[in-house]
C-alpha positions in Angstrom: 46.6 52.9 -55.7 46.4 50.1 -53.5 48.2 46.8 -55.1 47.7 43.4 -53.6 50.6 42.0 -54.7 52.7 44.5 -52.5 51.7 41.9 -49.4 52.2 38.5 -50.7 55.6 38.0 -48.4 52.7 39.1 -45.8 50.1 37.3 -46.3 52.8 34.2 -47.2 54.2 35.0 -43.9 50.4 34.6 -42.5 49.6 31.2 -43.8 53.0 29.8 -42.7 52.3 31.1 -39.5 48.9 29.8 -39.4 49.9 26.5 -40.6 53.2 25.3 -39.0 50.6 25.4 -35.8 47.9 23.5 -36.8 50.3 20.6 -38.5 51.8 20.8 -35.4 49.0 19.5 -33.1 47.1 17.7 -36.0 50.7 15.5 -36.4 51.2 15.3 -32.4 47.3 14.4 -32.3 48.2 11.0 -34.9 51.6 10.2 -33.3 50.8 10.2 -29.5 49.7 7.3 -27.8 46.9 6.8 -26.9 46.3 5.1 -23.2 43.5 6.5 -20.2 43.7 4.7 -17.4 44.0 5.1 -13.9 47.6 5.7 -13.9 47.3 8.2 -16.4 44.5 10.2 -14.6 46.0 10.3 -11.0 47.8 13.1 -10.3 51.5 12.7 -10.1 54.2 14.6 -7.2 57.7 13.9 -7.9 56.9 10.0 -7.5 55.3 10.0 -4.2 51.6 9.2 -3.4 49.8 12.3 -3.1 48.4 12.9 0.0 44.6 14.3 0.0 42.8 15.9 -2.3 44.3 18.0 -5.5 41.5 20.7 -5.1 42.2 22.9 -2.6 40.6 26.5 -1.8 43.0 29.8 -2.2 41.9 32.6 -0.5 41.2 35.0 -3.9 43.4 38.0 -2.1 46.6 36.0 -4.0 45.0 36.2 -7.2 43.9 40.2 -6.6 47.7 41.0 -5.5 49.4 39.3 -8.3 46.4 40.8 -10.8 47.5 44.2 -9.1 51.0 43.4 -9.3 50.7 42.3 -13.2 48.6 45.3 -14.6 50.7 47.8 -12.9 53.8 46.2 -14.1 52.5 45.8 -17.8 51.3 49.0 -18.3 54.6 51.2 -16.2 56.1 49.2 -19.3 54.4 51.5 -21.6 55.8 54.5 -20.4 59.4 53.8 -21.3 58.5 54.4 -25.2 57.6 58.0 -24.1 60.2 58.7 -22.2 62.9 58.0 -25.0 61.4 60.1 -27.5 60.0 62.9 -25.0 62.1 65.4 -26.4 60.9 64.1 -29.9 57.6 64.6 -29.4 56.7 67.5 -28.2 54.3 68.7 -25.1 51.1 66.5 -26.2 52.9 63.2 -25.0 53.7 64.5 -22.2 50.1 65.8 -21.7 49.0 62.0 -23.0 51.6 60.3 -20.6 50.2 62.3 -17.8 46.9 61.5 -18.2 48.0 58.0 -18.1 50.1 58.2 -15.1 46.5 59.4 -13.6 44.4 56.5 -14.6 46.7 54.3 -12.6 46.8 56.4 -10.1 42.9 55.9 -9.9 43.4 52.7 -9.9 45.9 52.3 -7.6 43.8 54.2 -5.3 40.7 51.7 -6.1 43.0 48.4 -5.9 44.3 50.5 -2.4 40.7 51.0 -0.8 39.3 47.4 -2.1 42.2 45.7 0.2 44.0 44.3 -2.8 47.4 45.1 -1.5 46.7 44.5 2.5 48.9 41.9 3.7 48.6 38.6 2.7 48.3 36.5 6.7 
């Protein structure tokens, strides 16, 4: 039978974690000075003037290799689980893991033909 009071330290553990955020900001919100001006809104380099504008265009190949770089490196995390208890497990990981190796492969393959990993000059 399923008893509620088996999760109070969870749900106790929830609010806190809830809460302790939210006082946070609400108390930084009161305590922080207030003060907008034009000192406050200029954009600030180690103490020296900046020099021309802050917006400036990046080619989007940097954002497409370090995407590439991050989702490859997240998920080839993944597979380490498997590995230690491969011998655990049984065959159907292994059939699992492979068929996971093979959707990044795919995408590797995509990322490879849409330029995403051609040099960045």
């Amino acid at each position: 039978m399923f008893l509620l009071h088996e999760y109070d330290i969870f749900w106790t553990f929830l609010i806190i974690a809830t809460l302790i955020p939210i006082l946070a900001f609400w108390i930084s919100g009161l305590l922080a000075p207030i003060s907008e001006g034009p000192e406050k809104l200029s954009s600030y380099e180690s103490g020296i003037e900046p020099m021309g504008g802050a917006w400036l265009q990046f080619r989007i190949r940097y954002y497409m290799f370090a995407l590439v770089f991050v989702v490859f490196d997240v998920e080839t995390v993944f597979l380490y689980p498997w590995a230690m208890s491969f011998d655990v497990l049984g065959v159907s990981v292994f059939i699992e893991a492979f068929i996971f190796v093979l959707i990044l492969v795919v995408g590797l393959v995509y990322a490879w033909r849409k330029g995403a990993l051609e040099c960045l000059n």
